[in-house]
MARTOR-810943 format. One record per residue (C-alpha): residue number from 1; x, y, z. Coordinates in steps of 0.1 Angstrom, whole numbers, plus 2048, in hexadecimal, padded with zeros to 3 digits. Last residue first. Layout:
BEGIN
+------+-----+-----+-----+
! resi !  xx !  yy !  zz !
+------+-----+-----+-----+
!  NUM !   X !   Y !   Z !
...
+------+-----+-----+-----+
END
This chain:
BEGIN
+------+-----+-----+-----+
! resi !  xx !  yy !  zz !
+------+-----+-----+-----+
!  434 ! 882 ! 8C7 ! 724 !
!  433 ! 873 ! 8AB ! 710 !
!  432 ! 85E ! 899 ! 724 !
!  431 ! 854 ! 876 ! 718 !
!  430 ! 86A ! 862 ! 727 !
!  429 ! 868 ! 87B ! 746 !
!  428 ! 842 ! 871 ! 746 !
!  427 ! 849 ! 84B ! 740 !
!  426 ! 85E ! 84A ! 763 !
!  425 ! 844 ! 85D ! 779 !
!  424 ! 82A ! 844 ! 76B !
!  423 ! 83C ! 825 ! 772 !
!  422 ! 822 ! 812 ! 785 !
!  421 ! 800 ! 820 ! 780 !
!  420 ! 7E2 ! 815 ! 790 !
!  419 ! 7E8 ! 817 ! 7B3 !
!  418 ! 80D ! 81D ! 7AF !
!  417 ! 803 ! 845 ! 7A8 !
!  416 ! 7FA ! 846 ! 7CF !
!  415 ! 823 ! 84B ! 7D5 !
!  414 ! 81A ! 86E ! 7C6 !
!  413 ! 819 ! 880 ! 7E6 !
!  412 ! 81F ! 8A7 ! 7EC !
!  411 ! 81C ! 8AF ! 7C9 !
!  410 ! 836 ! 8CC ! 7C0 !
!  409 ! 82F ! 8DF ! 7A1 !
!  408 ! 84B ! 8F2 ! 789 !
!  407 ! 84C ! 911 ! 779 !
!  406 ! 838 ! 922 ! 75A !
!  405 ! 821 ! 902 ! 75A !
!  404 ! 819 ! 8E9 ! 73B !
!  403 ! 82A ! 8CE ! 747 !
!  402 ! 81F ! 8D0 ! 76E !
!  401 ! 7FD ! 8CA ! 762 !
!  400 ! 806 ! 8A7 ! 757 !
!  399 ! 80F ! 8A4 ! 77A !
!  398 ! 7F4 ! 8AF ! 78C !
!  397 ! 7DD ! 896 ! 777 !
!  396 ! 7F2 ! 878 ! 784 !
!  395 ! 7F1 ! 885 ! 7AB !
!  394 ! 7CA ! 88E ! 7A2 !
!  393 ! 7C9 ! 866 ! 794 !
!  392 ! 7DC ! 857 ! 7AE !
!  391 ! 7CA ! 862 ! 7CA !
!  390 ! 7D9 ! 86D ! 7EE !
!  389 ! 7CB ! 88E ! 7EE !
!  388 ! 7E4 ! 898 ! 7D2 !
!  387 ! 7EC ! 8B4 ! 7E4 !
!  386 ! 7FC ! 8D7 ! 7D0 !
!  385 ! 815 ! 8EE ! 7CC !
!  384 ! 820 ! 908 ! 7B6 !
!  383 ! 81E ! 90B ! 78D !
!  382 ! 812 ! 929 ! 77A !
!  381 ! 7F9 ! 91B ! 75E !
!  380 ! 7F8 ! 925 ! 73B !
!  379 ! 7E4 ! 938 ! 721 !
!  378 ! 7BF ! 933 ! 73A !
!  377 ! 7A6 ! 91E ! 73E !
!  376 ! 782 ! 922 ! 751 !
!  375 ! 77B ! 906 ! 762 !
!  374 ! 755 ! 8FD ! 76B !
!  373 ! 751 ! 8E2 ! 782 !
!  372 ! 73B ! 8C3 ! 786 !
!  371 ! 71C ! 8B2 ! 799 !
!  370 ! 718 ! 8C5 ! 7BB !
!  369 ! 726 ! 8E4 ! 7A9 !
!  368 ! 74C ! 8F3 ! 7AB !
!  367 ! 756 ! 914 ! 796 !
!  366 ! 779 ! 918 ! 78C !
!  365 ! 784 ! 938 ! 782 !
!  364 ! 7A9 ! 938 ! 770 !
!  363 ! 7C4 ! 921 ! 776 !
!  362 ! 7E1 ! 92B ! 789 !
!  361 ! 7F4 ! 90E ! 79A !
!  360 ! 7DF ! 911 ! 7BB !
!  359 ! 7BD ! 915 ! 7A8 !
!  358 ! 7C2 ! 8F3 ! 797 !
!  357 ! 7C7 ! 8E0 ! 7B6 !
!  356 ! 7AA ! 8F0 ! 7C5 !
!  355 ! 795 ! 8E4 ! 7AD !
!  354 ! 7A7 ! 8C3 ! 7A5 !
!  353 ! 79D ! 8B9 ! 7C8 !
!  352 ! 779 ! 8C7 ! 7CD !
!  351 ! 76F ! 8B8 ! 7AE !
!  350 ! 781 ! 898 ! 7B5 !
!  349 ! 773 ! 892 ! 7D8 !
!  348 ! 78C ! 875 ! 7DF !
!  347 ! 792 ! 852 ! 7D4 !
!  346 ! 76E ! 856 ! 7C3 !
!  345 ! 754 ! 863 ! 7D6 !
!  344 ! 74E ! 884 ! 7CC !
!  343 ! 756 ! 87F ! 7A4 !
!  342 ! 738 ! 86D ! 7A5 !
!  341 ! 725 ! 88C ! 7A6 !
!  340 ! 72A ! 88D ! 77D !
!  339 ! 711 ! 899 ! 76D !
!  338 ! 720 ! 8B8 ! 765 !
!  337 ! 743 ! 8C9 ! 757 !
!  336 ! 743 ! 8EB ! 746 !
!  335 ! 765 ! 8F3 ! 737 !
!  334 ! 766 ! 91B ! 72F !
!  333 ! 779 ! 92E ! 715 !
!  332 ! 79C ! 923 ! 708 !
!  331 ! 7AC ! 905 ! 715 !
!  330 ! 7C3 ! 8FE ! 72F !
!  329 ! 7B4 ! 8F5 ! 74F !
!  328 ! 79D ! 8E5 ! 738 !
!  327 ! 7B8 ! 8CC ! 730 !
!  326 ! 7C0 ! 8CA ! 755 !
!  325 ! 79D ! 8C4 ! 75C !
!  324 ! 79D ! 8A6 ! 743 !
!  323 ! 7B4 ! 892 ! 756 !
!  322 ! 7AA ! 895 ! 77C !
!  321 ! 788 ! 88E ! 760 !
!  320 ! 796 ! 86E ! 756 !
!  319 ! 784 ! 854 ! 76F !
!  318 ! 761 ! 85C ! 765 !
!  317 ! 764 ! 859 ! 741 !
!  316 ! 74D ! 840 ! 734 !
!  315 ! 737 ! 851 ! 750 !
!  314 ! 73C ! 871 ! 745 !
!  313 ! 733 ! 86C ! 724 !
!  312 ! 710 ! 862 ! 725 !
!  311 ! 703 ! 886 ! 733 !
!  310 ! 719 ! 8A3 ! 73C !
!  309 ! 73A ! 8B7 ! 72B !
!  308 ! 737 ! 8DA ! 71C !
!  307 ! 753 ! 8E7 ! 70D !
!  306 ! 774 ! 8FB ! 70D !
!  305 ! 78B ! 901 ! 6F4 !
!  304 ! 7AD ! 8ED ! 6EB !
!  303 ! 7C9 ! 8F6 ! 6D9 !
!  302 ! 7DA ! 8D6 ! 6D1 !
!  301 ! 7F9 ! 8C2 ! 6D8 !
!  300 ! 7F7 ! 8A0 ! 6BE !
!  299 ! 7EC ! 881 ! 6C9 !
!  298 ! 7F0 ! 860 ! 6B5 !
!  297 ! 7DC ! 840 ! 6CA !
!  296 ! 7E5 ! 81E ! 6C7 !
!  295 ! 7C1 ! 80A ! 6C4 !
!  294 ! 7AE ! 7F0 ! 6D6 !
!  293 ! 78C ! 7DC ! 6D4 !
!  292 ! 78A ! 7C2 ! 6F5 !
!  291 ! 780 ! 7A6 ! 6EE !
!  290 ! 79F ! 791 ! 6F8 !
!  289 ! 7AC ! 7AF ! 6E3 !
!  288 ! 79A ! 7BC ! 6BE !
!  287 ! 7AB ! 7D8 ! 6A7 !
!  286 ! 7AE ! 7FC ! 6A0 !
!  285 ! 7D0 ! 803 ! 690 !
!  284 ! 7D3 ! 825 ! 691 !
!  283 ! 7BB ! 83F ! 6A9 !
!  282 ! 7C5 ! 85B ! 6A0 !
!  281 ! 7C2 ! 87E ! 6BE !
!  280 ! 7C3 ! 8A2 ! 6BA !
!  279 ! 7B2 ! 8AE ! 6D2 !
!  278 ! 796 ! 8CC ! 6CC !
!  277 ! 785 ! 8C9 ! 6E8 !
!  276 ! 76A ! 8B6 ! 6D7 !
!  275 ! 787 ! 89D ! 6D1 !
!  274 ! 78E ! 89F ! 6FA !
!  273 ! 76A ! 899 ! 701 !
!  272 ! 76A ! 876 ! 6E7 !
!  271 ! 78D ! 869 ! 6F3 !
!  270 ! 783 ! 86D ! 718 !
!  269 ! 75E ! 85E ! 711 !
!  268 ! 778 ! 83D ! 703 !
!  267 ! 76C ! 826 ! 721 !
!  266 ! 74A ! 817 ! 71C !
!  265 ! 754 ! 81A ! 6F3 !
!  264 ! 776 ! 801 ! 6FB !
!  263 ! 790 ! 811 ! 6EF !
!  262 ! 7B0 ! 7FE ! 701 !
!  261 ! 7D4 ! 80B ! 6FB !
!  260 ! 7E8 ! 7F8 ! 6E6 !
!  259 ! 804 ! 812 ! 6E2 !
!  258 ! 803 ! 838 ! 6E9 !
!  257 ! 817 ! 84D ! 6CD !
!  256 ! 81C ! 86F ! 6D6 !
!  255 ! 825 ! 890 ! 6C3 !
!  254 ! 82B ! 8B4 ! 6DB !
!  253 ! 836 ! 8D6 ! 6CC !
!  252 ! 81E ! 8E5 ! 6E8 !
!  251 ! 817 ! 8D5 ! 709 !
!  250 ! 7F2 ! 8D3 ! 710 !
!  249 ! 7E4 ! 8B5 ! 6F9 !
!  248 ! 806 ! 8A0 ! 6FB !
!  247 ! 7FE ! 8A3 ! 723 !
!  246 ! 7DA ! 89E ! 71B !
!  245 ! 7E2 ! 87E ! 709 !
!  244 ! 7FC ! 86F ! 724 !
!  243 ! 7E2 ! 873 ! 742 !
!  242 ! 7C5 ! 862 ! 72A !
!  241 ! 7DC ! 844 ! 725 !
!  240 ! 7D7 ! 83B ! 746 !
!  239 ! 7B5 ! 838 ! 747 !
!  238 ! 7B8 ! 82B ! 725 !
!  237 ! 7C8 ! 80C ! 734 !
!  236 ! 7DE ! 7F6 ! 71C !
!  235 ! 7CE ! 7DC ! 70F !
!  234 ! 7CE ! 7BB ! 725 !
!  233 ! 7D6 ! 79C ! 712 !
!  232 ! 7C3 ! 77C ! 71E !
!  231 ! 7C4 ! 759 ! 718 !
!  230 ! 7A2 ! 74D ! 728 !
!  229 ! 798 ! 731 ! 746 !
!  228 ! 771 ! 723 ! 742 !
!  227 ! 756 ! 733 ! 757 !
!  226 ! 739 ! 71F ! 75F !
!  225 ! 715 ! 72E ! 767 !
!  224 ! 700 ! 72F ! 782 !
!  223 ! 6ED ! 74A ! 780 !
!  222 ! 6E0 ! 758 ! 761 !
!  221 ! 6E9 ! 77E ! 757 !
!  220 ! 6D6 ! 799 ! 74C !
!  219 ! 6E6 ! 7B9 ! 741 !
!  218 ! 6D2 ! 7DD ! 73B !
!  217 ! 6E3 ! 7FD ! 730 !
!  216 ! 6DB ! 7F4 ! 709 !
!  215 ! 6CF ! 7D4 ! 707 !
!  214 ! 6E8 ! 7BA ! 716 !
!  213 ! 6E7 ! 790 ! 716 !
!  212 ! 6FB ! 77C ! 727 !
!  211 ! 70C ! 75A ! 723 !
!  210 ! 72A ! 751 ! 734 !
!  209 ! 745 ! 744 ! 722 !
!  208 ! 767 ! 755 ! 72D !
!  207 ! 769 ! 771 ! 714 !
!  206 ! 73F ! 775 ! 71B !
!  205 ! 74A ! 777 ! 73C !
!  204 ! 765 ! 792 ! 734 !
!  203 ! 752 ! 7A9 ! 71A !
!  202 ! 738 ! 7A8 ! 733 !
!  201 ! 74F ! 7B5 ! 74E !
!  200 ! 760 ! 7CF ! 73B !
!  199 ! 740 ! 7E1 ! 734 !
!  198 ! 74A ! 804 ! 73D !
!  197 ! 72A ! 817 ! 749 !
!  196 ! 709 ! 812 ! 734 !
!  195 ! 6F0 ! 833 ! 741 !
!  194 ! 6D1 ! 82F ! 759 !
!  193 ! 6DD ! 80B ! 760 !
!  192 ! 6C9 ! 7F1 ! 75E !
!  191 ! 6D7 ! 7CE ! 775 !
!  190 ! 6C5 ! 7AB ! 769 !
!  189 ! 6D1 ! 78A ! 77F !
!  188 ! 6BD ! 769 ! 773 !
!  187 ! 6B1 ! 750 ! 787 !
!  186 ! 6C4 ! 73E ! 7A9 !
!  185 ! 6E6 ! 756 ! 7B1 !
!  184 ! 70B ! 74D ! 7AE !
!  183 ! 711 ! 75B ! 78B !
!  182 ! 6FB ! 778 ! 796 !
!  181 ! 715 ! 783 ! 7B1 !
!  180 ! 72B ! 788 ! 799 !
!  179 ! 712 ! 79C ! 782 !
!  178 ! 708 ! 7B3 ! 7A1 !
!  177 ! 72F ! 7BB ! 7AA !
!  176 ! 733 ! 7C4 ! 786 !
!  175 ! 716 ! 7DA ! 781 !
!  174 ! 71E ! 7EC ! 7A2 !
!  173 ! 73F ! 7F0 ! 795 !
!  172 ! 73B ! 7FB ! 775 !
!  171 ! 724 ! 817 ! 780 !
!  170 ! 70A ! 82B ! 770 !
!  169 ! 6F6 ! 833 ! 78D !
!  168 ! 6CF ! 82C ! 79D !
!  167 ! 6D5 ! 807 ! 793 !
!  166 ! 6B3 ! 7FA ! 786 !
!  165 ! 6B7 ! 7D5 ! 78F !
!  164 ! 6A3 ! 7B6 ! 786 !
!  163 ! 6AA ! 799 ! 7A5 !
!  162 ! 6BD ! 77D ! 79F !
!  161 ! 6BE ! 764 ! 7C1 !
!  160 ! 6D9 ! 763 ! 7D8 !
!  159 ! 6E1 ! 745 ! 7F0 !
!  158 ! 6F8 ! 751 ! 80F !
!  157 ! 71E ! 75A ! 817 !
!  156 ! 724 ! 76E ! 833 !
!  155 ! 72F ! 78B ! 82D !
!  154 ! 743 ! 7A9 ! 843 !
!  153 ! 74A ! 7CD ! 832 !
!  152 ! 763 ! 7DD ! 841 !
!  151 ! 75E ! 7F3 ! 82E !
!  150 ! 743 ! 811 ! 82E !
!  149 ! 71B ! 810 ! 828 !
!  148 ! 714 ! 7EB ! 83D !
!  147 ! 701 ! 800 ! 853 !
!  146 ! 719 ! 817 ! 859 !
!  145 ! 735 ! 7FD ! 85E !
!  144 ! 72F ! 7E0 ! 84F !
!  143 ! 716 ! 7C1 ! 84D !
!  142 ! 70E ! 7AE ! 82E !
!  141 ! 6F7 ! 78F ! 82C !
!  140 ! 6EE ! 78E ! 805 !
!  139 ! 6CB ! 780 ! 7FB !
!  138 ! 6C8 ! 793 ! 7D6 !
!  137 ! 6BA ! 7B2 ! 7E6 !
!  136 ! 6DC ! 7B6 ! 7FF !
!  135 ! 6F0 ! 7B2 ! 7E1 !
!  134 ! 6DA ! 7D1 ! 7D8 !
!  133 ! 6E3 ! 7E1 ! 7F5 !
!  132 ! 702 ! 7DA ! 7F8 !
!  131 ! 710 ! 7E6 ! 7D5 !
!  130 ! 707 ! 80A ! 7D9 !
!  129 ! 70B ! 807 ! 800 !
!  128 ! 72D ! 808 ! 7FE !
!  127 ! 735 ! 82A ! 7FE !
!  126 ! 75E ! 837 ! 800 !
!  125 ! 76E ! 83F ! 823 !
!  124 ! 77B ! 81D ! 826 !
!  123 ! 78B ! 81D ! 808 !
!  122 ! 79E ! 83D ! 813 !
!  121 ! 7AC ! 82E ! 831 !
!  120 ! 7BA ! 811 ! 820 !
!  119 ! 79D ! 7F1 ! 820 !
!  118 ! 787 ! 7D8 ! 82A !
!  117 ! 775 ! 7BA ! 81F !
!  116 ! 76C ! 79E ! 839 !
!  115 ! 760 ! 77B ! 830 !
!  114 ! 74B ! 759 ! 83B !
!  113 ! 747 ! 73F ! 824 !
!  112 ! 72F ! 72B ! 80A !
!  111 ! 732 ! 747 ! 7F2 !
!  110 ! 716 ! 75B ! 7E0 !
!  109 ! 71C ! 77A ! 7F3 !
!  108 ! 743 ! 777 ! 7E9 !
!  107 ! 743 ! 783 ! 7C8 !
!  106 ! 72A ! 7A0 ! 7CA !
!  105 ! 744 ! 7AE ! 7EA !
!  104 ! 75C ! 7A2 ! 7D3 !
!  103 ! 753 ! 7BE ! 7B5 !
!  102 ! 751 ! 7DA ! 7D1 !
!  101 ! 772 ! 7D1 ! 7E5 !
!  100 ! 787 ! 7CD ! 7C4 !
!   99 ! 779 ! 7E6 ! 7AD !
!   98 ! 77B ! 806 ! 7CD !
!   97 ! 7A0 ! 7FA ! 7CF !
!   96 ! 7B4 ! 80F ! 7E8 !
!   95 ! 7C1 ! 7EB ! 7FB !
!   94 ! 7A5 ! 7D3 ! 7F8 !
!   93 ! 7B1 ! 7C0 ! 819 !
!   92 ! 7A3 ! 7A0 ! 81D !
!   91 ! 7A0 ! 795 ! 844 !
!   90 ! 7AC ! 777 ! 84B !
!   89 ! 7A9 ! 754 ! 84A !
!   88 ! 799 ! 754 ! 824 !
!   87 ! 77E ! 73B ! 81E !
!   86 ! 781 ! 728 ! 801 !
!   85 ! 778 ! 72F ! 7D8 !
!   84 ! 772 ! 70D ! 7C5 !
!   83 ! 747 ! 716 ! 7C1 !
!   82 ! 752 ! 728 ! 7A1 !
!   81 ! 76C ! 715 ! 790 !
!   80 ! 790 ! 712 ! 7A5 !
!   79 ! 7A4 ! 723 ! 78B !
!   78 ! 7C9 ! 724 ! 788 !
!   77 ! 7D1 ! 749 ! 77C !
!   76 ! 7F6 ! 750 ! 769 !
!   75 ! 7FE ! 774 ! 769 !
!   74 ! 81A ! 76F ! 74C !
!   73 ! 837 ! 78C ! 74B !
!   72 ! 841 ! 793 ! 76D !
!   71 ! 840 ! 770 ! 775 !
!   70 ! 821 ! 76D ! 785 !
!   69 ! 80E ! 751 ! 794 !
!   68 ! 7EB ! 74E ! 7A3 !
!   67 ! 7E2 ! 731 ! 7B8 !
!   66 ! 7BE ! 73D ! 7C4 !
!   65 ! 7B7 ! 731 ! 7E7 !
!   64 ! 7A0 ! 74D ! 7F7 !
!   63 ! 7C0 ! 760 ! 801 !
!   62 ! 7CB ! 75B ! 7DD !
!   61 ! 7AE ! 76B ! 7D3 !
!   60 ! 7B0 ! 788 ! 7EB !
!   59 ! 7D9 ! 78D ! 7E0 !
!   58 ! 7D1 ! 793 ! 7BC !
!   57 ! 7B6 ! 7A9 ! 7C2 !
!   56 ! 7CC ! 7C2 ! 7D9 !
!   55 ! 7E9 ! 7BE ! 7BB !
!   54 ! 7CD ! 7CF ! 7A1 !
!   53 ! 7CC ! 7E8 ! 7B9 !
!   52 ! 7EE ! 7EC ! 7C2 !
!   51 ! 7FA ! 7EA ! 79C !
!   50 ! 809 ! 7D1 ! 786 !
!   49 ! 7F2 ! 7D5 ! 76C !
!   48 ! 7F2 ! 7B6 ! 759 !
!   47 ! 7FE ! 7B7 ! 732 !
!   46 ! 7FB ! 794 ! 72F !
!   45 ! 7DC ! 77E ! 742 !
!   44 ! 7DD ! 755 ! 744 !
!   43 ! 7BF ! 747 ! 74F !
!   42 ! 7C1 ! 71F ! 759 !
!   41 ! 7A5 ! 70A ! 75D !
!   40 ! 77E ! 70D ! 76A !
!   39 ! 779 ! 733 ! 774 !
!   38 ! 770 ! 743 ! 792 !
!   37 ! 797 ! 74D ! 798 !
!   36 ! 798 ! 759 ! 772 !
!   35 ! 778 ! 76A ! 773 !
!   34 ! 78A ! 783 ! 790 !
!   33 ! 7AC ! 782 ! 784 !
!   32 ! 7A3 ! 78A ! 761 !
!   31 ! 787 ! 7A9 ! 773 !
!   30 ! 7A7 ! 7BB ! 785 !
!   29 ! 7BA ! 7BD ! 763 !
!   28 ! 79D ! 7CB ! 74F !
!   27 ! 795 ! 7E4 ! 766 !
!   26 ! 7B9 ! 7E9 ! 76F !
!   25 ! 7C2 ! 7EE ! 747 !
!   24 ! 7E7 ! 7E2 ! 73F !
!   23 ! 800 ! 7F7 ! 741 !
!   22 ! 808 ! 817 ! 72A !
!   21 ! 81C ! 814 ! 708 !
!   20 ! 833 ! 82B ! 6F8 !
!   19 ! 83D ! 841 ! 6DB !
!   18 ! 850 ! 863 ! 6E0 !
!   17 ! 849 ! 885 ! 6E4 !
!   16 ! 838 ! 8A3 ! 701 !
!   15 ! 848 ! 8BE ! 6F8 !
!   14 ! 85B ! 8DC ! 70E !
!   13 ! 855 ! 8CE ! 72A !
!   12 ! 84F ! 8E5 ! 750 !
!   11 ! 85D ! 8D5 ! 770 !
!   10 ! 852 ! 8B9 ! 78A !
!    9 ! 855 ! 8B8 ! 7A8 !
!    8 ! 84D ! 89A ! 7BE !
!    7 ! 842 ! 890 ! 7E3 !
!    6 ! 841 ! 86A ! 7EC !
!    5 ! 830 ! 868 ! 80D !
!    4 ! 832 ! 83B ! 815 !
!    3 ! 811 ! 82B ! 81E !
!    2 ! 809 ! 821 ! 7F9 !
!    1 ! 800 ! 800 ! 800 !
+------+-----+-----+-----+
END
């Protein structure tokens, strides 16, 4: 865990060039370990995000008596078939991963055992009761604190049955948890959604053999169905990839090549609001993953304007706006983000956070709402120093900022970066040409 203050400076680039590839996608990464484990046979995954979070799943499964192997290149996952999982002797500790502790809590309420989720600080602080109470619906016993609202969450496995669910959110996770927890229910398992978020986990069963049928924002899933062990090559994560494309996007002079990075529709609402920005971003060499569609991506340093941001996109890009701020940070007029008041409870507030972060290097007016923000951008930001609140993405988007400052920005923790992105700090001075 990231327990360790790592603070960091980082100075002004002249370009942003070069030609690389970002690791694997955690969604994607965190779900091949998941179906994997449940699976009959062997999964083997390539192109695994060797991050905390996706480490965090890793090390539940194996508490639960998953043999899973890695040799820094092959993630290889022996799978015990669905009923094979075994009752962990300890408490399982989800580390900072919101996907891991919501997607088992689903997982586990249709065990034959007893188990106990937790989490860092900041996991604990984040709401639970999204995927609770429906579990709860379904037959789930699940007791935490709040009123089983916050981690640690404590289940004790019990028959489920499908119930027909109108999720009040967009949210992968929720979905996810609910369709795991299907597989181990009586009768059929159908979640609505009022918009589709990322749809990684339906690519995945079907991938591994389950059959499921989708309409629009509505899955249905039948219980008790066997998962056979996949090959699987994780694309590189667009999440990531986002950081990279504003930097190229903001920093003048700037040309980059990002390989075999994931564009899955659910996920590519970053590529679609920084084109309307005025981005200038390829896509070459579109082809299909493990069932996954993906694509290198040319970007070329643009002048952007501002825009208005709300509806359907924001949730197929709810994890990029610390990104996308910084790009409005910097464009001309008036960014108008809304619809998106899940921002709030992500890792931290990230309205509030990239906000104030933003006013302390010198953008112009910023103007918070209870579901977005509206940034005003200006020629070029000043520099100074800032907090990354202890979340990866703001300590990620901070930096990219730093580029395109006057002087240069101190972060007073980065060490959160290792969540999801190993190696980060070293591609950006790769990249940076100075």
């Amino acid at each position: 865990m990231h327990e360790q203050i790592q603070p960091m400076t980082t100075a002004p680039a002249r370009a942003v060039r070069g030609e690389i590839s970002v690791p694997g996608d955690k969604s994607i990464s965190h779900r091949s370990i998941m179906l994997g484990a449940i699976a009959n046979g062997t999964t083997t995954i390539s192109n695994f995000l060797r991050g905390e979070d996706n480490f965090s799943t890793m090390a539940a499964f194996r508490s639960m008596g998953v043999a899973i192997e890695d040799d820094g290149r092959l993630v290889t996952v022996h799978g015990v078939g669905l009923h094979g999982l075994q009752e962990p002797d300890d408490v399982v500790d989800c580390g900072n991963s919101g996907t891991t502790i919501r997607l088992m809590t689903g997982l586990l309420s249709g065990q034959r055992f007893f188990s106990v989720l937790t989490g860092d600080q900041y996991l604990r602080r984040r709401p639970m009761k999204r995927v609770t109470e429906p579990l709860a619906r379904m037959g789930a016993q699940i007791s935490g604190r709040g009123h089983g609202t916050l981690a640690p969450l404590a289940i004790t496995g019990a028959q489920l049955s499908g119930i027909t669910y109108q999720s009040p959110i967009a949210s992968a996770q929720v979905k996810s948890s609910l369709m795991l927890a299907g597989l181990y229910a009586d009768g059929e398992m159908t979640i609505s959604e009022p918009t589709l978020s990322r749809d990684h986990s339906e690519r995945m069963l079907r991938y591994f053999g389950a059959g499921l049928e989708t309409a629009g924002a509505t899955v249905t899933l039948r219980g008790g169905q066997e998962l056979q062990g996949r090959e699987i090559s994780v694309p590189g994560d667009i999440s990531s990839a986002a950081f990279l494309l504003v930097a190229a996007l903001i920093v003048p002079d700037s040309e980059l090549l990002i390989r075999n990075v994931g564009i899955n529709p659910t996920r590519t609402g970053v590529l679609d609001i920084l084109l309307a920005m005025g981005g200038d971003i390829a896509l070459q060499n579109q082809r299909e993953v493990s069932g996954e569609p993906v694509a290198d991506l040319l970007v070329r340093s643009s002048r952007l304007k501002g825009i208005e941001i709300g509806g359907d996109v924001v949730p197929r890009a709810i994890d990029e706006f610390p990104a996308i701020c910084v790009a409005a940070a910097l464009a001309e007029g008036t960014t108008v983000l809304r619809d998106a008041r899940e921002l709030r409870v992500k890792e931290t507030d990230r309205i509030a956070a990239m906000a104030a972060n933003l006013r302390l290097i010198g953008a112009g007016t910023i103007e918070e709402t209870d579901d977005g923000m509206a940034i005003q951008g200006v020629e070029s930001l000043a520099g100074g120093t800032v907090t990354s609140f202890g979340d990866h993405r703001i300590a990620m988007a901070l930096s990219v900022a730093a580029l395109a400052c006057r002087s240069q920005v101190s972060i007073d923790d980065v060490s959160c970066v290792a969540t999801s992105f190993p190696g980060f700090f070293e591609l950006l001075v790769q990249v940076a040409v100075r």
